[in-house]
N, C-alpha and C positions, 0 to 999 in steps of 0.2 A: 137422462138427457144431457145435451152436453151442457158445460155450462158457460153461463155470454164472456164473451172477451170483456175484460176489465181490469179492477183490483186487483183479481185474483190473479189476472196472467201476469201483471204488472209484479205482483209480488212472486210468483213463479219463475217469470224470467231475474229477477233480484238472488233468489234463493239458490239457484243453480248455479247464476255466475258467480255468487260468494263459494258454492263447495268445490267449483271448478276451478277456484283459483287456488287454492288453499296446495301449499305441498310439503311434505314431497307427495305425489300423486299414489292412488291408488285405485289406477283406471277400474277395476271389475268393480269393485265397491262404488263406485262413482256412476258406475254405466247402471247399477241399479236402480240408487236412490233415482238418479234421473227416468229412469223407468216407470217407480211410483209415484212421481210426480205426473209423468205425463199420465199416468192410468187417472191419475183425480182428477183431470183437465179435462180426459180425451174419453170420458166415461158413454157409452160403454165396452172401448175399446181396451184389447190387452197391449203391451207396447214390447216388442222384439227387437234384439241388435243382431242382425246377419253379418256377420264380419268377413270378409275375405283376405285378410292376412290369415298365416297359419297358424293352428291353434298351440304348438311350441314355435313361436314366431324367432325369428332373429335376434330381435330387440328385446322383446317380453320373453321372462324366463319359462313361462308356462302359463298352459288356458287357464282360467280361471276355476278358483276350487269349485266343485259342481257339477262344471261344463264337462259334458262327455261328447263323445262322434255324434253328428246328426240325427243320427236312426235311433239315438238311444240316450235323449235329452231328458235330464226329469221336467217334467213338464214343467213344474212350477219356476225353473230358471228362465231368462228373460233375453242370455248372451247364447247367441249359438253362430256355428262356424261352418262356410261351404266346405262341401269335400273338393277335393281336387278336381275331379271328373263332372262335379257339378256345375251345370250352366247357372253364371249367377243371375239375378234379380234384373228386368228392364231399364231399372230405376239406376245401376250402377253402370251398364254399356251405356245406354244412352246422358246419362248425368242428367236425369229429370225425373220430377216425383210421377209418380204412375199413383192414378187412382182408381181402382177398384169397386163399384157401388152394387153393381147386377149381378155379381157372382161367377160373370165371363170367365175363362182359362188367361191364365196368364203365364207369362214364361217365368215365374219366381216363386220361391220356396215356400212364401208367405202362400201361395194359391193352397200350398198341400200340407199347412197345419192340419195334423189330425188328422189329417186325408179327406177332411172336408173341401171343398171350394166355399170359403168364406170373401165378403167384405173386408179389402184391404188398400191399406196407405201405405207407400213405400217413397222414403224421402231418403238419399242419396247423401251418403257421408263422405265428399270431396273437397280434397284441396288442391286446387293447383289441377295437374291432370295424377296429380295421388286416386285412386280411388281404397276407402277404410271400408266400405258395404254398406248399408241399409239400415235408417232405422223405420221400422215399419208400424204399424196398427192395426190390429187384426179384430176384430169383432163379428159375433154372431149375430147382429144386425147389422144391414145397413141403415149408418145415420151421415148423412152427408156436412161433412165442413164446410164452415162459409169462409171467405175471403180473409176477414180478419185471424181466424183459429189456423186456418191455411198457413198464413206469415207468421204465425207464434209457430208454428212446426219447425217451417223452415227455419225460423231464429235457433230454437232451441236444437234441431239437428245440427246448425253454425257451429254454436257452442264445442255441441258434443265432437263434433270435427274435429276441432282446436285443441280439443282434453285431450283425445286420440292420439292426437301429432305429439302434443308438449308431452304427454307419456312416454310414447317409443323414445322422443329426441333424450330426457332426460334418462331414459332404461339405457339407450343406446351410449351415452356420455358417460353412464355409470359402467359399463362394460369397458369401456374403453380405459377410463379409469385403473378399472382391474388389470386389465393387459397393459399396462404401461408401468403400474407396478410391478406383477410379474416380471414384466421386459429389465424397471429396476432391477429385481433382487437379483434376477439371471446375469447382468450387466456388474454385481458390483462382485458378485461369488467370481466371475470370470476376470472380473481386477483384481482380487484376492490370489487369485490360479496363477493369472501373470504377474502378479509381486513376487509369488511363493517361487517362479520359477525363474525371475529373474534373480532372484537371492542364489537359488541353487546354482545358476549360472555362473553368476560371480565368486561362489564359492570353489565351483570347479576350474576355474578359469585361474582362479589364485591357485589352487592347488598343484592345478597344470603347469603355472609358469613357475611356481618355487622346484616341484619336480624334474621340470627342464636345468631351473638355476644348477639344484644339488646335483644332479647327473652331470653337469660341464663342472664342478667344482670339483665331484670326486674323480673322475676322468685327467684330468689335471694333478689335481693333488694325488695319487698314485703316481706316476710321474716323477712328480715333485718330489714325493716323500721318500722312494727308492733312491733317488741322489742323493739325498739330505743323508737317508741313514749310514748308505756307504762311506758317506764321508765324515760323519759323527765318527763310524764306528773309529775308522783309522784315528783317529783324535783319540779319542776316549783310550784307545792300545797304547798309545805312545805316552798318554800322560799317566796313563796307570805303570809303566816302565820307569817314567820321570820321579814319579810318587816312591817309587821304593828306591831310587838310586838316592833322590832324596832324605831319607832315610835310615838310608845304609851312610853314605856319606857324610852327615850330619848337617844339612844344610840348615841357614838361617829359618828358621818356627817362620816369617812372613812369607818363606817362599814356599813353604809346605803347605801355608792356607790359603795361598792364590793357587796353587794347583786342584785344593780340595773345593775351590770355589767354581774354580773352572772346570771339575770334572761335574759335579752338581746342576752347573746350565746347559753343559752337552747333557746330563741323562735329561735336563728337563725338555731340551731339543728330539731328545729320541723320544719322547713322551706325546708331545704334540706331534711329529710325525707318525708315530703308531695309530694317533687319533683321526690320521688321515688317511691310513691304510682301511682301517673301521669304514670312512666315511665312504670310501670308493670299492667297500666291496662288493660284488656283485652277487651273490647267491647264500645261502645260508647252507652247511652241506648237513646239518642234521637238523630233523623236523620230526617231533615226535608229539603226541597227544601231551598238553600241559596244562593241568588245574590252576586256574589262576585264582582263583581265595589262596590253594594253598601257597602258592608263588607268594604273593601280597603276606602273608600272614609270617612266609618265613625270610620273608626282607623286612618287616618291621622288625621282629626278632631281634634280627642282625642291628637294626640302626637306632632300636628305644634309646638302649643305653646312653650312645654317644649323644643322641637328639637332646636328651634328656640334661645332659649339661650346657644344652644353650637355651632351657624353662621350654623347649616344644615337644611337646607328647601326642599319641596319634588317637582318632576316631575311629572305628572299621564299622563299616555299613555295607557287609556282605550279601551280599543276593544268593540267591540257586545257584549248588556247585555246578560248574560249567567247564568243559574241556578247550581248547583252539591247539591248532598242529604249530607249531613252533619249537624254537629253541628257547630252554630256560632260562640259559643263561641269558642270552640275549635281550630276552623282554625281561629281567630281572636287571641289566645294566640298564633298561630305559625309566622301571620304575626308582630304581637307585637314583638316576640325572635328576629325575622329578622330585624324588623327594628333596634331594639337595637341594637346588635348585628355590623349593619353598621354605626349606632351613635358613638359605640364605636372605629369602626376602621378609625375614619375622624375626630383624636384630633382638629385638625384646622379648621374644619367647613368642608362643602362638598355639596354634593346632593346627593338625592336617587331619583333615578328611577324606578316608579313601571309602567309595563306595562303588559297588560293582552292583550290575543290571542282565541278567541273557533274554530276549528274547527269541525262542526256539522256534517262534513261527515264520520270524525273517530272518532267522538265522546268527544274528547279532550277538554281540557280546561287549558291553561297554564299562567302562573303567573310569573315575572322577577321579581325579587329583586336585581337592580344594584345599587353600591355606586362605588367613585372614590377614597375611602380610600387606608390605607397602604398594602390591600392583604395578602393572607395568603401563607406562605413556603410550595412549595410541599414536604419536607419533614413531611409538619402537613395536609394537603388537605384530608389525607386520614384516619385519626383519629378525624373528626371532630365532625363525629355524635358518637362518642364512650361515654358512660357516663363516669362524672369526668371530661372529655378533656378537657381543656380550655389551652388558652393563654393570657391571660389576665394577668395582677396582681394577685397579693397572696388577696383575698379577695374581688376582682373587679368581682366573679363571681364563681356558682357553678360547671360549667361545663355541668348542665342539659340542658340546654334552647334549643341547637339543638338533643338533644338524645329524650326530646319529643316530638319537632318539628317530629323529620321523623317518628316516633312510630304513632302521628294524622293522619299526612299524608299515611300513609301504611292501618294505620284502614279505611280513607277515601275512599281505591281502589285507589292511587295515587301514586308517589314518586317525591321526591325531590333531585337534584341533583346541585353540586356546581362549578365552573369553575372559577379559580382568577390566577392574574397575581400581582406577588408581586411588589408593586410602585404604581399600576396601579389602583386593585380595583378587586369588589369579584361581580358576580352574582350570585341566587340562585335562582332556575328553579323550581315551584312547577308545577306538570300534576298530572290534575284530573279528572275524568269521567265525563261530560258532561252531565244535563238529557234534561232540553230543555229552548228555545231561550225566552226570555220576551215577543214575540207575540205568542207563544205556553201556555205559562203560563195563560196571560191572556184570551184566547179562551177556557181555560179547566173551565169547568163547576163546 
């Protein structure tokens, strides 16, 4: 029998609206207990949620554990779902409880539990013009509701609306959630892409305009330097005529050492003009496969010695013997400038660090030139390969030594690039095109 409206609905309806509030939600668990509440209320009724959202719904990740297609519910479950093609329940087109006592046909699922035509209540789970579907009462007798058990339904289906809704809205908020994170990461990897590529830009973009600089300076200085020399050269004839007339004659010892002085700034004249025929030439005309460990290894060779009286000795941190077409000489005067170059910036002794790297998958071949000298100012970082440049002392140097340096390097298919921290110490990055590894070499016929 059922049992009177009272106490017990009073603490019924308490009980629900405490677990219906509680979250974060866990609508099918929820849509249960609710379920055996109403079976001890609604005795001897069984209690059913017909839902007509889908059963992978939008909002909710998936039906509930259990719940399978209509036709193939385990009985004992309490949640089940129209199919698509299924006409739903009177109780959800019309938005009003439909009550069942005689066993009449009805247009709802509840009619064909079991395939019987049983006694049933179907009370309509709407909000708004939402409609969620049905919670229904299905029982093998008819026992007819009175007015008050009537309204604890309708209360308690209220409820169960409300859970419904606050479910999806909170599943759905959680989702969104997700995709806006997502949206995040995608949004910040894509500022990372456009930093990354605005960096490259700027680096090509300097590369490009120093390229243009050195191209109008050596175009120029060829030029320049074919004047100069022709007319050193005739100087230089005349005072070396002067010099032994000098000599022969027995001129004044002071007039003999202002000629020798004077002939010493024309060669130092023909010296920087050479350095600018360097700077403007155009082509390399010999280009042959060159190891560059053994390059590196047999310019240290050459310069320990001398290093060695100013307290700097070298590192080598050779990588995989590695081939590039070039000229030896040529990338052997640009490692020569560099190492200078680091002798000079470690007055008190130091180390150089050369380390070489191939990678044979992009083809690459790179070269470190590190010292722990005094660094260069970024306000000079960026005028370094400019001809002329130098910081050095008045005399300590032409300014050419890196302006042909990256001229070799660029005819090579390569570039060179520099990175220093002033106190600290300067690396200087040569990349060059890679042809192939020392067991390729030796297998070519």
């Amino acid at each position: 029998m059922l049992q009177d409206v009272g106490k017990e609905h009073m603490a019924a309806l308490i009980k629900i609206n405490n677990i219906t509030g509680y979250l974060p939600l866990d609508l099918w668990e929820i849509l249960r207990v609710i379920a055996r509440e109403l079976e001890g209320l609604f005795n001897p009724y069984k209690t059913f949620f017909y839902l007509t959202f889908p059963r992978i719904d939008e909002h909710l990740e998936s039906f509930p554990p259990g719940a399978q297609p209509s036709e193939e519910f385990a009985q004992e479950d309490c949640i089940r779902f129209y199919d698509a093609a299924e006409e739903p329940c009177r109780a959800v087109t019309e938005q009003l409880p439909v009550l069942v006592y005689n066993g009449r046909t009805e247009t709802c699922p509840a009619c064909r539990h079991k395939g019987d035509m049983q006694p049933h209540i179907c009370v309509p789970l709407v909000s708004g013009s939402q409609a969620f579907g049905t919670l229904s009462l299905i029982g093998s007798e008819s026992v007819i509701l009175n007015r008050d058990q009537l309204e604890l339904l309708l209360a308690l289906a209220n409820q169960t609306t409300a859970t419904i809704q606050r479910a999806r809205l909170f599943d759905r908020l959680a989702r969104e959630k997700e995709a806006l994170a997502r949206l995040n990461e995608r949004h910040e990897a894509l500022n990372q892409d456009l930093i990354g590529t605005i960096d490259q830009l700027k680096t090509t973009q300097h590369q490009l305009i120093l390229s243009e600089r050195l191209a109008a300076a050596g175009h120029l200085a060829a030029n320049f330097a074919h004047e100069v020399n022709n007319a050193t050269g005739i100087i230089l004839s005349r005072l070396e005529c002067m010099d032994m007339e000098a000599k022969e004659k027995g001129l004044l010892e002071n007039v003999q050492k202002d000629i020798e002085t004077i002939k010493k700034h024309i060669r130092r004249i023909s010296q920087i003009t050479y350095g600018l025929l360097d700077l403007s030439r155009q082509s390399l005309k010999i280009m042959t496969p060159v190891a560059i460990n053994d390059l590196i290894m047999e310019t240290v060779d050459f310069l320990e010695r001398q290093f060695s009286d100013n307290n700097v000795c070298f590192r080598l941190r050779l990588g995989e013997a590695a081939f590039v077409k070039g000229s030896f000489e040529h990338l052997q005067q640009v490692l020569i400038n560099l190492l200078t170059n680091a002798r000079d910036a470690m007055p008190n002794g130091g180390m150089i660090e050369i380390e070489t790297g191939a990678d044979f998958n992009k083809g690459i071949l790179t070269v470190d030139v590190r010292d722990n000298g005094i660094g260069i100012s970024r306000i000079h970082v960026d005028r370094i390969f400019d001809p002329f440049f130098t910081v050095k002392e008045k005399g300590a140097g032409t300014g050419l030594g890196l302006s042909i340096s990256y001229n070799i390097v660029r005819e090579h298919g390569g570039s060179i690039t520099v990175q220093s921290t002033e106190g600290e110490g300067t690396t200087f990055t040569i990349t060059l095109p890679v042809i192939l590894s020392a067991e390729e070499i030796s297998a070519t016929p």
